[in-house]
C-alpha positions in Angstrom: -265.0 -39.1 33.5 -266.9 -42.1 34.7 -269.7 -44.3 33.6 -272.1 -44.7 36.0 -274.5 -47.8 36.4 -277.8 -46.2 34.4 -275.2 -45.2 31.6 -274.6 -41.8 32.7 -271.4 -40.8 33.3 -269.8 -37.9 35.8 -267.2 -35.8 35.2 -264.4 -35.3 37.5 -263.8 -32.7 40.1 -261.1 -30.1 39.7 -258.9 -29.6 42.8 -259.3 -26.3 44.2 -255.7 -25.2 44.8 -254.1 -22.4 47.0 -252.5 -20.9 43.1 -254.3 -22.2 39.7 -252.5 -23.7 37.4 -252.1 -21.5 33.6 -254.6 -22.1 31.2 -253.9 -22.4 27.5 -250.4 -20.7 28.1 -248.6 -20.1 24.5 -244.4 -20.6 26.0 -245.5 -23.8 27.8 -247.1 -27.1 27.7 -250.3 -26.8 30.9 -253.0 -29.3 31.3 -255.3 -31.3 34.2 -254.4 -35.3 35.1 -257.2 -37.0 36.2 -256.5 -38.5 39.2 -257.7 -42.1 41.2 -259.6 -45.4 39.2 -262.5 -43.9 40.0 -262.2 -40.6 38.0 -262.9 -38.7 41.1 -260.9 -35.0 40.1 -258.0 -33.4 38.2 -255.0 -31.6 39.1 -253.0 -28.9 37.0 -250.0 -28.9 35.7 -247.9 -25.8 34.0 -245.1 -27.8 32.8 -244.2 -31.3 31.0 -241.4 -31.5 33.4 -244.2 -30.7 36.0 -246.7 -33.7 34.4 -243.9 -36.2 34.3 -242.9 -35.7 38.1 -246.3 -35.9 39.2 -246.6 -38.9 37.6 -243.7 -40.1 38.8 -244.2 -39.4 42.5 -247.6 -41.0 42.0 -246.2 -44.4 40.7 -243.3 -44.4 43.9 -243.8 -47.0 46.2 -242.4 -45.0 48.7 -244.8 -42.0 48.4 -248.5 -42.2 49.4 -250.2 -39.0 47.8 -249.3 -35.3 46.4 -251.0 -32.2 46.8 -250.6 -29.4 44.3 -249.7 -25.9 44.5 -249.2 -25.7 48.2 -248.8 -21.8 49.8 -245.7 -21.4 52.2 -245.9 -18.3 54.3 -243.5 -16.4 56.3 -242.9 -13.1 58.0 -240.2 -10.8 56.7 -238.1 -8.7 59.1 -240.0 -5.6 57.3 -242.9 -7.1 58.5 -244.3 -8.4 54.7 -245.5 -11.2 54.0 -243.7 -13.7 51.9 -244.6 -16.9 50.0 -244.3 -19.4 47.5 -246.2 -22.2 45.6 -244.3 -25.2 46.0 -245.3 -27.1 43.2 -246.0 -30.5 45.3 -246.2 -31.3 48.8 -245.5 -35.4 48.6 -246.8 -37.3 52.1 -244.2 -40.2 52.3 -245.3 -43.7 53.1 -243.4 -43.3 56.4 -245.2 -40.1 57.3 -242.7 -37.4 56.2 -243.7 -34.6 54.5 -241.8 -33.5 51.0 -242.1 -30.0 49.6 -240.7 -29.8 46.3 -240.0 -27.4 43.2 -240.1 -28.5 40.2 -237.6 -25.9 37.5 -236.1 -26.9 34.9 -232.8 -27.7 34.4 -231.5 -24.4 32.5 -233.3 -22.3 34.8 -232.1 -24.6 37.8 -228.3 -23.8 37.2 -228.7 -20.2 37.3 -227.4 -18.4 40.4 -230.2 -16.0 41.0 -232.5 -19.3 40.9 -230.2 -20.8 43.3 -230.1 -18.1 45.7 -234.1 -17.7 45.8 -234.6 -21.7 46.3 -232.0 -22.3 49.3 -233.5 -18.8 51.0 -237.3 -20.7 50.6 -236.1 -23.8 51.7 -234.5 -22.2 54.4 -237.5 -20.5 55.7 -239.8 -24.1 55.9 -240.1 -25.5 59.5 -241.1 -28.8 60.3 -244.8 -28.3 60.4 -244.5 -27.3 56.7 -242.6 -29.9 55.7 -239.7 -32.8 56.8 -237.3 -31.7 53.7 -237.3 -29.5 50.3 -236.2 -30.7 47.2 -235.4 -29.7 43.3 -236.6 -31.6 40.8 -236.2 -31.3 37.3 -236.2 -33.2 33.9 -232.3 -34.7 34.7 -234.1 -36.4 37.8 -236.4 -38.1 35.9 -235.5 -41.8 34.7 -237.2 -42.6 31.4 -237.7 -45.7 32.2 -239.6 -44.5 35.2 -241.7 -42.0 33.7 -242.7 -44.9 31.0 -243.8 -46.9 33.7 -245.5 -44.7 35.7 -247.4 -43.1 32.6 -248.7 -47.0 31.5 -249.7 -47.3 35.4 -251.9 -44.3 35.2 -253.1 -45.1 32.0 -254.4 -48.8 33.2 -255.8 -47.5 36.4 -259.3 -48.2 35.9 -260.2 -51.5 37.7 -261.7 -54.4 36.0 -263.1 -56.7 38.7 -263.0 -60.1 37.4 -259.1 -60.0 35.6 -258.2 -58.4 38.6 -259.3 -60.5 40.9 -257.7 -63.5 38.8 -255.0 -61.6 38.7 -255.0 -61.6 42.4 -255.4 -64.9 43.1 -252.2 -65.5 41.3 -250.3 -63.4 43.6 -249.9 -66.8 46.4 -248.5 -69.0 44.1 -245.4 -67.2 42.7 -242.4 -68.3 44.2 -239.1 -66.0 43.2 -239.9 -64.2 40.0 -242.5 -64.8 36.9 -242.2 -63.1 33.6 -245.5 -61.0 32.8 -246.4 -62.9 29.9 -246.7 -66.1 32.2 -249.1 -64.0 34.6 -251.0 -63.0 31.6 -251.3 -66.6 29.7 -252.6 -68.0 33.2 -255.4 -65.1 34.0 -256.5 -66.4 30.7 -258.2 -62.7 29.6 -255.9 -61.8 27.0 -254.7 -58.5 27.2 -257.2 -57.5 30.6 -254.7 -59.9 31.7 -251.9 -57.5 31.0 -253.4 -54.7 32.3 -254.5 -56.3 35.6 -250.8 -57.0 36.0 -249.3 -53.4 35.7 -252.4 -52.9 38.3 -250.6 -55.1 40.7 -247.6 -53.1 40.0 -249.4 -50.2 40.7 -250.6 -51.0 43.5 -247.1 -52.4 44.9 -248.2 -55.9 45.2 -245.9 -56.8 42.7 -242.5 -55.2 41.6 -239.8 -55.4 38.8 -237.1 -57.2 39.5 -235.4 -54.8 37.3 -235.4 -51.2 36.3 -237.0 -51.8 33.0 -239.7 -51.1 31.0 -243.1 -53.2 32.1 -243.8 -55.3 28.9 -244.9 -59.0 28.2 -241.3 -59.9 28.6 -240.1 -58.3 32.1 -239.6 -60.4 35.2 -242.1 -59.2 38.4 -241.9 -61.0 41.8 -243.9 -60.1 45.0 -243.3 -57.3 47.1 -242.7 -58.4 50.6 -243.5 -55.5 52.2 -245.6 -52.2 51.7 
């Protein structure tokens, strides 16, 4: 949802994938994350594990968007169709394409599993996708998905601390602690919020794997 200028508001768009996601299912957690500052649309989810890679991937620096629910096709020797939903298709910053399935790890272990994953990935050319991965709950770090869950929750811009925010960016030299950043945007805790926007947006990084709070140490990022 947005606000718009004359106090309206508009709700976002729901991505019209090539499989919809379950609705209200009982055995597992489903839901929508709305996507972008701006509002703009949802996409599904039919698992936790599913939520917390999305996003994940999202918050990479090394991944520049997902789709959801992508079809792969093939031809069997009978002459049937085959396919499968990958559960994400991630474009890499570098232009590779990722197709990956998200399981979890119980279900991951089990041989029949196995077996039906590698003879899908073994079916994908190059036009589908670059490489096909597993992911499930063991691949993601905690201290990751914390991250990445506080970026997407401070998404929305807010023009003036970010652009003092910003303007901070040319003067640090080596690393700053966050609380620094925040006491010199001067806007309290839109301070705060501009800086895990910077994160977000890669122009700044941890030096660390930790959790971003008022105490951890952020330099720039060199390179994009």
């Amino acid at each position: 949802m947005m606000k718009m200028p004359d106090g309206g508001i508009t709700m976002p768009e729901r991505v019209q994938t090539a499989r919809k996601t379950a609705v209200g299912a009982r055995e597992h957690q489903t839901g929508q994350v709305t996507m972008d500052p701006d509002e703009g649309y949802t996409v599904g989810y039919d698992s936790n594990t599913e939520m917390k890679c999305m996003l994940v991937l999202l918050a990479r620096p090394d991944v520049a968007g997902i789709e959801s629910q992508v079809l792969f096709q093939w031809l069997e020797a009978d002459g049937e169709i085959g396919k499968h939903f990958f559960d994400f298709r991630a474009l890499m910053a570098d232009g590779k394409r990722v197709a990956i399935m998200v399981k979890s790890e119980f279900r991951r272990r089990q041989a029949k599993v196995q077996n039906e994953l590698a003879e899908v990935a073994a079916r994908v050319p190059r036009s589908f996708a670059d490489a096909v991965v597993v992911m499930t709950e063991r691949d993601i770090d905690p201290v990751e998905y914390f991250n990445a869950e506080m970026m997407h929750e401070m998404r929305r811009p807010d023009p003036d601390a970010d652009a003092a925010a910003r303007r901070l960016l040319g003067e640090i030299v080596g690393s700053v602690r966050v609380q620094d950043l925040v006491e010199a945007i001067g806007l309290g805790a839109r301070g705060f919020r501009a800086v895990v926007r910077l994160l977000r947006s890669h122009e700044l990084e941890l030096t660390l794997n930790v959790r971003i709070t008022h105490e951890a140490h952020v330099r720039r990022r060199m390179s994009k």
